[in-house]
C-alpha positions in Angstrom: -72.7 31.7 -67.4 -72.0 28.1 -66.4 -72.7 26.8 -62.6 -69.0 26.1 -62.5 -68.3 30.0 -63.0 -70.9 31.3 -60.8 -69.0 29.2 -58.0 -65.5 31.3 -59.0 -66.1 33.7 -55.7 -67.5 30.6 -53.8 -64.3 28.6 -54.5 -61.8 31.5 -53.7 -63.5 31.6 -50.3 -63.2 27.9 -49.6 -59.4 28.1 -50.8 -58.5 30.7 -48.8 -60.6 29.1 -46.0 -58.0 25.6 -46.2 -54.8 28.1 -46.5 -56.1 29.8 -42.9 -57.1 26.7 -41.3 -53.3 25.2 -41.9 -51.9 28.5 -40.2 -54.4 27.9 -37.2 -53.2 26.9 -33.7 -56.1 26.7 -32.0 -60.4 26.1 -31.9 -61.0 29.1 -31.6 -59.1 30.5 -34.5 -60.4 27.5 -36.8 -64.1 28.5 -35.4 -63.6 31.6 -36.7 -62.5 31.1 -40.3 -65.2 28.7 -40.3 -67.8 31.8 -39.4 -65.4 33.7 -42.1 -66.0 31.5 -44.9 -69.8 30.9 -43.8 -70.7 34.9 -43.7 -68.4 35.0 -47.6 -70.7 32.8 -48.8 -73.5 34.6 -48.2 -74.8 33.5 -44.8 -75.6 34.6 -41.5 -74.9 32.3 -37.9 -77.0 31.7 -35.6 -76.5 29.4 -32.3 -78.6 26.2 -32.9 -80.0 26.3 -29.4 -83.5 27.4 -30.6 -85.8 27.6 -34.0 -84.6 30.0 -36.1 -86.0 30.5 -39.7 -84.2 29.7 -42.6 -81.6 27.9 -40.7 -79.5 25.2 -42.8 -78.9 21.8 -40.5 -75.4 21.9 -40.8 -73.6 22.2 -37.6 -70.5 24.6 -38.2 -68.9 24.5 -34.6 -65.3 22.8 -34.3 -65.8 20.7 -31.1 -65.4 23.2 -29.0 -68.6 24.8 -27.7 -72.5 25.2 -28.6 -73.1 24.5 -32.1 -74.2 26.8 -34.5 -75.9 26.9 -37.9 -75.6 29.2 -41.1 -78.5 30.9 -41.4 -80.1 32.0 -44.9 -83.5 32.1 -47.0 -81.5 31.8 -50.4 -81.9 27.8 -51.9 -78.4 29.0 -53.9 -76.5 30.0 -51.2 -77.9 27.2 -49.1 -76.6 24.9 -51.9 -72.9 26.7 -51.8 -72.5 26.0 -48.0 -73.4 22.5 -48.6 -70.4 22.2 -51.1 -67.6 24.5 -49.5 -68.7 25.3 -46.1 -69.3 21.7 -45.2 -65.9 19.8 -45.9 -63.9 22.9 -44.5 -65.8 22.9 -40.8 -65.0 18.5 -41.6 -61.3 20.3 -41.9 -61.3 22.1 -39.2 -62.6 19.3 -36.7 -59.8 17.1 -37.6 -57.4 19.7 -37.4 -59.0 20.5 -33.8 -58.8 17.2 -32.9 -55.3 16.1 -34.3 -54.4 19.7 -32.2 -55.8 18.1 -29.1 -54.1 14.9 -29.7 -50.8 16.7 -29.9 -51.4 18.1 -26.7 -52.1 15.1 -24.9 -49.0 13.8 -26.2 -46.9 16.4 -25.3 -48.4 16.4 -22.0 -47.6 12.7 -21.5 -43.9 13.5 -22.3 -43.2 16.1 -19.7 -46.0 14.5 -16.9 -45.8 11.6 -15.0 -48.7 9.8 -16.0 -49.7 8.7 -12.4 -49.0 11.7 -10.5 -49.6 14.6 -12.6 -46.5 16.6 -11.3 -43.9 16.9 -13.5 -42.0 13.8 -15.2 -38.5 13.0 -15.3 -37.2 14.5 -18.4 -39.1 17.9 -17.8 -37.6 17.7 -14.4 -34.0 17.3 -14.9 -34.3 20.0 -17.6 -35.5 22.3 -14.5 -32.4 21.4 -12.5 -29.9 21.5 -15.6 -31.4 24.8 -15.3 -31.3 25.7 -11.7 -29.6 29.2 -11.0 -27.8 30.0 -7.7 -30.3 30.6 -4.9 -32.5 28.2 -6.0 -32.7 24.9 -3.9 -32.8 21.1 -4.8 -34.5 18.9 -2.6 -35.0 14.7 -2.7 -38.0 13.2 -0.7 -38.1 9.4 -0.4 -41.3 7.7 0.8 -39.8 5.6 4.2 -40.4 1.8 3.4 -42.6 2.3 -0.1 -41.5 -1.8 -0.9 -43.7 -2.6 2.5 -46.6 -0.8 1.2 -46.7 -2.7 -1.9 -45.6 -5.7 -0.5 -48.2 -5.8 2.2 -51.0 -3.8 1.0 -50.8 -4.8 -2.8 -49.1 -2.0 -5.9 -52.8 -0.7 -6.0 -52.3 1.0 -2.6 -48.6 2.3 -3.2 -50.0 3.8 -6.2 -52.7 5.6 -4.2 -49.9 6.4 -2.0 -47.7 8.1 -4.5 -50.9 10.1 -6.0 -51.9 11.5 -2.8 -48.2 12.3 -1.6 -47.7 14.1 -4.7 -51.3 16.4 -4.6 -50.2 17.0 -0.8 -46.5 18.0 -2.0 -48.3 19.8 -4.9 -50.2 22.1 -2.3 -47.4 23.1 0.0 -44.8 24.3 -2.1 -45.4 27.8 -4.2 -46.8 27.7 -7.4 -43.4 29.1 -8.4 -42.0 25.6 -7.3 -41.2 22.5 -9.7 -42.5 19.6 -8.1 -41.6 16.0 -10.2 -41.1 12.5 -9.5 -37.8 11.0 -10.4 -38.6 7.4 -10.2 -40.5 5.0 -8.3 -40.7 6.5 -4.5 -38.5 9.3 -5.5 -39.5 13.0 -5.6 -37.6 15.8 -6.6 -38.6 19.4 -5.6 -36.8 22.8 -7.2 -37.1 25.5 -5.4 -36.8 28.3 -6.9 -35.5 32.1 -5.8 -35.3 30.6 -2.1 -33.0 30.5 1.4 -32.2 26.6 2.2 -33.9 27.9 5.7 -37.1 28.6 4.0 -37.2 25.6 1.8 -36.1 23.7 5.1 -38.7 24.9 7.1 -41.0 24.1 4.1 -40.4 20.6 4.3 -40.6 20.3 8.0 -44.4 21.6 7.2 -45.0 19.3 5.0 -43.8 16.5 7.4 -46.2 17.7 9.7 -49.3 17.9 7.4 -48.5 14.9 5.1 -48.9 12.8 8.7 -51.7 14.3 9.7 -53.3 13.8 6.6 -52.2 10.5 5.3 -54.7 7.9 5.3 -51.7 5.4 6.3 -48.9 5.6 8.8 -46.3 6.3 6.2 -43.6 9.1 6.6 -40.6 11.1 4.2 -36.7 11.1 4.3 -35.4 13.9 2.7 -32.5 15.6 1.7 -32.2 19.9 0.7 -29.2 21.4 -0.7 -28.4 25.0 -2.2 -27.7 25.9 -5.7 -24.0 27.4 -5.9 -22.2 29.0 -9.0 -20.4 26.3 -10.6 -17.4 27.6 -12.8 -18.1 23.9 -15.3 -20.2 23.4 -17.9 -23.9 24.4 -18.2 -26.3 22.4 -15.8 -23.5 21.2 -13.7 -24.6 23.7 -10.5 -28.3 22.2 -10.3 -26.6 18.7 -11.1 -24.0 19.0 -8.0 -27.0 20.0 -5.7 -29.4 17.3 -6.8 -26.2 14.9 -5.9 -25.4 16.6 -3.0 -29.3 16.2 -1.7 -29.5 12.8 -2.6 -26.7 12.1 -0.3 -28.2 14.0 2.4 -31.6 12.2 2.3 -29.4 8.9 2.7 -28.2 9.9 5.5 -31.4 10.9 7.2 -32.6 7.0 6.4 -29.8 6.3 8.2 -30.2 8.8 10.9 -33.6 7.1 11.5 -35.7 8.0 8.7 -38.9 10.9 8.6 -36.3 13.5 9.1 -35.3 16.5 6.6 -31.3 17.0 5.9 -29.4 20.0 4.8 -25.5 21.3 4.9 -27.0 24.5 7.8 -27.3 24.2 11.1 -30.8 24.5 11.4 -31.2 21.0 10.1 -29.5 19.7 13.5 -32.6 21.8 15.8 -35.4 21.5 13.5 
């Protein structure tokens, strides 16, 4: 029988090793067809974190882990992991790493790269998809420009990172927090009374000056979700209008001041 033939079970394996690997979504599920294709050929797996006779020095791990060797006294089988077993873990690294690449991307389309919290088009696909009872609320950083201006962009950015963490860590986790542009951030609340997310706000007022390394303060404005008998996306549209109107007036009212359409916006 030729050498060619005697691979025949040896090749199957590593075939059916590249058809999983393209159905994989993740390193752990390419690790393990890896350790699949690795035990068909004949070997055993140990972790490479000590000696361990009969080891071959081929690293089979992903990326994603310790590293582990195939493990195996015969010199033929040795040879057959060589051939098969070492392209397909090359195979499943790139397909790990493309994976994490994907990731990142997708990441970078729905975050705001500065921030972290949620970026614009992720964030008006949250309000287009607000329900009644939920609340819309606009926060505006009272004179951001002066910050920059005075203090250099490197500071407003600092600024803008630290308002969002703080913003981050008062609202629910059920909450969307996302910046809408520039000084500009948009929270949905979701499932809540405009009194709660009111009085939410009015806390965070409180901490964020406590807490803020410079003497800068919020305008905001809070409106309510309400049925909207027009097209889809128009009831979280009309209240994300409505509290952008409401946060100009409390710049105009005098700035570091919450707004809202109740009347505990006119004691609170």
């Amino acid at each position: 029988m030729s050498p060619l033939a005697d691979d025949g079970p040896a090749v199957r394996a590593a075939y059916a090793a590249t058809r999983s690997l393209l159905l994989t979504r993740d390193a752990l599920a390419a690790q393990s067809v890896v350790f699949a294709l690795c035990r068909a050929l004949g070997a055993e797996i140990a972790p490479a974190t000590a000696e361990v006779p009969d080891s071959v020095p081929l690293d089979i791990s992903v990326g994603e882990g310790p590293p582990f060797l195939p493990v195996t006294g015969d010199q033929r089988v040795r040879a057959l992991l060589i051939r098969y077993l070492g392209p397909a873990v090359l195979d499943a690294r790139s397909l790990v790493q493309r994976g994490r690449t994907a990731e990142r991307l997708r990441q970078m389309a729905t975050t705001d790269v500065l921030t972290g919290v949620w970026g614009r088009q992720s964030l008006m696909f949250a309000v287009n998809h607000a329900r009644p009872g939920d609340c819309v609320a606009l926060l505006d950083i009272d004179h951001f420009k002066t910050i920059n201006d005075t203090l250099g962009h490197e500071a407003g950015d600092t600024a803008l990172v630290d308002f969002a963490a703080h913003l981050r860590g008062v609202v629910r986790d059920r909450d969307i927090v996302g910046r809408y542009g520039g000084d500009e951030f948009v929270v949905l609340f979701q499932a809540t009374a405009l009194d709660d997310a009111y009085a939410v706000l009015n806390r965070l007022r409180g901490s964020w000056s406590a807490s803020s390394l410079l003497p800068i303060t919020f305008s905001s404005g809070i409106s309510s979700v309400i049925e909207s008998d027009s097209e889809p996306g128009q009831a979280g549209q009309n209240a994300m209008r409505a509290a952008d109107a409401l946060m100009y007036e409390a710049k105009a009212a005098g700035r570091d001041r919450v707004e809202c359409h109740s009347p505990i916006c006119s004691t609170g």
